[in-house]
Structures are given as C-alpha cells and as structure tokens.
Steps between C-alpha positions, in 0.01 A plus 500: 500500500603384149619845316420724785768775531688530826717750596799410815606804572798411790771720651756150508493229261685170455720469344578853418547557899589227787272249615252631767107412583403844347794426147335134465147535552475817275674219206318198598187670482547632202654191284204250705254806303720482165540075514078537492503704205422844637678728382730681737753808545736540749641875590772537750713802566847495317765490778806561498638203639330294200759370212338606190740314296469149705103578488504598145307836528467719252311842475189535311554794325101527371394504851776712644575888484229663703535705809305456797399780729641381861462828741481751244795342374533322095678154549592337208342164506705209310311141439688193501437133454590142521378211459507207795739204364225209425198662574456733195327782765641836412589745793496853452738667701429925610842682525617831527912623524400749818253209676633154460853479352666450835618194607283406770122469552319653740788606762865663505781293644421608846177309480357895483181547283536689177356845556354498150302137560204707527533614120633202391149333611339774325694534171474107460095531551486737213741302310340227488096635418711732229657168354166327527360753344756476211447169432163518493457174730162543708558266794200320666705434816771741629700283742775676735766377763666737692561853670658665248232402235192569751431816357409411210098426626468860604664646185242267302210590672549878547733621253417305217142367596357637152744322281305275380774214441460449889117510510397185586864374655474332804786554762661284718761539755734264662635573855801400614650529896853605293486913511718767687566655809371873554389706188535559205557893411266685678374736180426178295101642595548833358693354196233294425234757567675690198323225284206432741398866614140454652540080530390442907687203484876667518418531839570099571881594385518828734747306687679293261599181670493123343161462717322781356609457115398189504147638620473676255548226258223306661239772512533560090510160445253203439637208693771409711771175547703419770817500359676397833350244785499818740382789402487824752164506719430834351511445166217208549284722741559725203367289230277344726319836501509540099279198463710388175588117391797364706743168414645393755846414518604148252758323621380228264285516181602802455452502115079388518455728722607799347346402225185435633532780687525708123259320411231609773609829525453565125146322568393758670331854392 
C-alpha cells in the first residue's frame, strides 16, 4: 500500500470533534494508512463548534472562492485546513457561513434535527469532489464514515462518473449503528434530483431516513466495514444482496486489516 492515495472522507473526526466510535475510527484509520506510507487526506465538514484558533485552521485561499449549486441555489464554498498535532496528516475542512457556522453539529438545542442537514450532506459531497478536483489528487481508495458524508458514493458515481480523476477510485463505506431518529427533510430527493435528473438510484433516498441514506451509500460503493459490532439487519440483508466485499467488525487488529483489506480491494479489477 506503500504510496497509494487514500482519501477519509468522515462527517466527525478526532480531535477536531469529541471522541466517539464513528470520530476515532475515521482518525485511526487514516494515521494506521499514513504511519504505512500511503498517502492520505482527511475532509471533514467545518463546524461550528470547532476552535479554529486552538486547531490552528486557516483558509486556503487557492482552493477556496467557488460557489456550489445546492437546489438551484450558489453557496459559497470556503476550504479550510489543519494539520493533526504529531501526525503531519493534513485535514481539509468544507465550510460555508449559511451551512456550518452554528455552534452545534447535527441538532438544535432541543435535540431537533437541522432542517437544512439534507443540504448540508449535499453541499459537503460537492465540496469535497470540487476540492479534489482542485488539488488534483486522484485517490485510489475513497474511504467514508458517516451519514452526513454517505452521499458522497452516489454524487461520484452519477454526477461526476466521467471525471476522470475518480475513474478507477474504489469506494468504501463504513457503517456505524450511531444515526438519527425519523428523517431527514423530506425534499432532500428532489434536491438531489436537480443534479441527478434521470439517475434511478434517487429513488433509495425517496424517504430520507438514516436507513435509506446509508443504502444508498452501499449500492454506489465497492465494499463495506462494519464500523460498529451491530449493525441494523437491513442494512446486511441489503449488502448481502449487492454481492460486494464485506470486513467485518475489528475489535482488534484493526490496523492489518484495513489495510489488507485496501490492499485486496485494490487487487481486484
């Protein structure tokens, strides 16, 4: 896996957000990839509730300045980074004022879900390809943790399936039993089929709950980890039915066998 490029592309990270299953294996993953000499990228959204002075970001003015299109809508897109103290892994962060400058992450202070979650998820997908993109980085693996980041397969394999940066990127998705109650807003479909107008595949995300978007991460992507010991029964009949590589949950090891895992995936044609 020596100079293989992987990209972690993670709604939480450590320690830019508290310590969860879903914050820490989105970081150990990626610095077990970076301590083997791959070389690695990290892209998280830019919360609010992140101290940019204690972290040390600063805004990349090269990469920042465009506008993505979220609903018919131009949304300024500002990029960000850091680097991890002792690790020397960069992490670009995707912000935007109207998006992500509140102080909180996913929910209000009545535990409520943010109406606009739905193009938050959507505005950080295009962020980060856009970004990509800029930097000119072709990944060979595209690694992602987490709801918010899980559409970021579909956007990569509809949307921007002839760029040719992406071309022979594999996918994988972690799944984690951490999600939300209910939905998310219930035009996040349309929204998205303003980008994907004749894709078949907006129908998995008619109804928009944690269940379904993370179907739809697994049917655009290549493989699959268990991010969590339990996982929801229909999310494995689900992948079960995609006949797509599958690591099990690591309680142990877990830095072979992702890296074996890379390793096998990016073995295959």
């Amino acid at each position: 896996m020596k100079d293989k490029r992987i990209l972690f592309v993670s709604s939480e990270v450590v320690p830019y957000l508290p310590e969860t299953e879903l914050s820490s294996t989105a970081f150990i993953s990626a610095k077990n990839a970076h301590s083997k000499g791959v070389q690695t990228r990290i892209f998280m959204p830019r919360y609010g509730v992140i101290n940019e002075r204690r972290h040390q970001l600063h805004e990349v003015i090269r990469l920042s300045g465009m506008n993505l299109v979220v609903n018919d809508i131009d949304m300024p897109l500002i990029i960000k980074v850091a680097s991890i103290p002792k690790e020397r892994m960069q992490v670009y962060f995707i912000d935007n004022e109207e998006y992500f400058k509140r102080k909180a992450v996913f929910s209000d202070e009545d535990d409520e879900l943010f109406e606009d979650n739905d193009e938050r998820a959507i505005f950080f997908a295009k962020g980060v390809v856009e970004t990509v993109k800029k930097l000119n980085w072709a990944p060979d693996i595209i690694h992602i943790h987490g709801w918010l980041a899980s559409l970021l397969p579909l956007y990569l394999r509809e949307f921007y399936k002839e760029e040719p940066l992406f071309t022979e990127s594999k996918i994988i998705t972690s799944l984690y039993n951490r999600g939300f109650e209910g939905n998310l807003n219930e035009d996040l479909a349309n929204k998205v089929k303003f980008d994907l107008l004749k894709s078949p595949k907006i129908a998995t995300i008619q109804t928009p709950s944690h269940i379904n978007i993370l179907k739809s991460a697994i049917e655009n992507s290549d493989a699959i980890i268990h991010g969590s010991e339990t996982i929801a029964e229909e999310l494995n009949s689900f992948i079960a039915e995609k006949e797509i590589p599958v690591l099990e949950y690591q309680s142990e090891n877990l830095k072979e066998s992702y890296l074996n895992f890379y390793a096998d995936l990016l073995a295959t044609k």
